[in-house]
N, C-alpha and C positions, 0 to 999 in steps of 0.2 A: 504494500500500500504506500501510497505516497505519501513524503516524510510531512506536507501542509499538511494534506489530510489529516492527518495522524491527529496533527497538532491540536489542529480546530476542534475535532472531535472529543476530545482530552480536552479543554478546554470547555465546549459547553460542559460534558458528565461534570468538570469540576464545580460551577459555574452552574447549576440546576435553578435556583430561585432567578438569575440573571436571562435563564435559555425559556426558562419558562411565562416571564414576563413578556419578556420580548418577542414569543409565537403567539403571546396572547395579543397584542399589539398588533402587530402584521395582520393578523387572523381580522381583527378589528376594520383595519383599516382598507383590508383587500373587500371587507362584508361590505363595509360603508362605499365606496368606489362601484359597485355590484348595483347596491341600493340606487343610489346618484343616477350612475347612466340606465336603469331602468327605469325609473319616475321621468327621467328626461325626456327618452326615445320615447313614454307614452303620453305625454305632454306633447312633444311635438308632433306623434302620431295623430293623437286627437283635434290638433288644429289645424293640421293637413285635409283630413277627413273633413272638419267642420269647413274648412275653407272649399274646398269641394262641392260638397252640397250645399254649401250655399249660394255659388252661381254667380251675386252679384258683388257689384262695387261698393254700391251704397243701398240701405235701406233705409226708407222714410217712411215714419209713425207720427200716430199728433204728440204733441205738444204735455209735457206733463209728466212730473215723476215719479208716479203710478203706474203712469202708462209705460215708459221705459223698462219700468222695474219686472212689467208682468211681458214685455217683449223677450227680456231678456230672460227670463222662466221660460217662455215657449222656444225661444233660439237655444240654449245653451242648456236648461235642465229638462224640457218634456216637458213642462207643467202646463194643464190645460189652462188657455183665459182668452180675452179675445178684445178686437178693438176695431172702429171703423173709422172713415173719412167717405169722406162724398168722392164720385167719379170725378169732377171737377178738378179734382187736386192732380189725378193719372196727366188727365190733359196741359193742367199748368206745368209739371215736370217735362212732359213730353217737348216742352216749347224750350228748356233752358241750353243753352250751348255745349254740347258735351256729350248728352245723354244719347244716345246712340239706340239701348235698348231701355223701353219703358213696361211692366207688368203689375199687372194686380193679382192681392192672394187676399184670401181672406180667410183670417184667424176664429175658428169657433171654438167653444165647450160644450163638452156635451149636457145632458141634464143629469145632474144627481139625483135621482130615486130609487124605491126599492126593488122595481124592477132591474135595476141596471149596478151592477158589480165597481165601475171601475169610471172612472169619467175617460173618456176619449179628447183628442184634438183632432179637430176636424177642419182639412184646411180647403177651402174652396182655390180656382185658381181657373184661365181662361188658355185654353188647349194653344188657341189661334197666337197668341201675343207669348204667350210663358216661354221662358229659356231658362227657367229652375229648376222645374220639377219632372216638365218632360224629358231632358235628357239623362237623367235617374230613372225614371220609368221607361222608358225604351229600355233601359239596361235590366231593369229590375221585374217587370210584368213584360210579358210574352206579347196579349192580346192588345187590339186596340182600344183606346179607353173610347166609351159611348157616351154619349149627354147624361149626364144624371146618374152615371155609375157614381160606385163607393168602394175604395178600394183600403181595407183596414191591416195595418201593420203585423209585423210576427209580436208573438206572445200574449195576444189580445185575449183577455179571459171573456168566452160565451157561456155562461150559467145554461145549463140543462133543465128545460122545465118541463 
């Protein structure tokens, strides 16, 4: 064996409270590094993803820190809520320098009762103008969407009655 070898090895066996520290250590700091770029890579995955699906450059809501508060539940956590503006508004955006592409979507809840398990979001949205949601759904549903279809998410609990 070789005469470093040797050394090192002799060395920690002498050296146990010091070899032992110090693998705790390493051990520590290799776990934390591990942790680190895993929370990362799903942090940036997730806004990769979110940036994706969300299609656009900008989205415009009325006015109000309610109203933000419950966009941002429906954009970023699921949470069912909902909000409108007049058609007028599509139009005045349509007319500003820049906007290239203009759509409307519209945010609903479903109703809470005792018929019904779970509140849904339910987002209305116009086939002809949209560039959000049909190019997800081209990927995502097979068939053509029809007028007045409903097409509900995975994991959607239907009670059996």
């Amino acid at each position: 064996m070789n005469v470093k070898l040797k050394l090192a090895l002799a060395s920690l066996k002498h050296n146990t409270a010091r070899t032992f520290y110090l693998t705790v250590l390493i051990s520590v700091i290799c776990f934390s590094v591990f942790v680190g770029e895993t929370v990362t890579s799903g942090l940036c995955g997730g806004m990769e993803s979110l940036k994706k699906r969300l299609g656009a450059d900008i989205i415009v809501i009325p006015s109000g820190k309610n109203r933000q508060q419950n966009f941002e539940g429906i954009l970023l956590g699921g949470k069912p809520g909902f909000f409108y503006m007049p058609n007028s508004v599509l139009a005045e955006i349509s007319r500003i320098d820049g906007a290239e592409m203009v759509t409307a979507q519209f945010y609903l809840a479903s109703l809470t009762a005792d018929c019904c398990s779970t509140e849904l979001q339910i987002m209305g949205f116009d086939p002809d103008s949209d560039f959000i949601v049909m190019p997800w759904l081209t990927k995502s549903y097979a068939k053509k969407l029809q007028p007045g279809e409903v097409i509900a998410g995975s994991e959607v609990f239907v009670p059996k009655t």
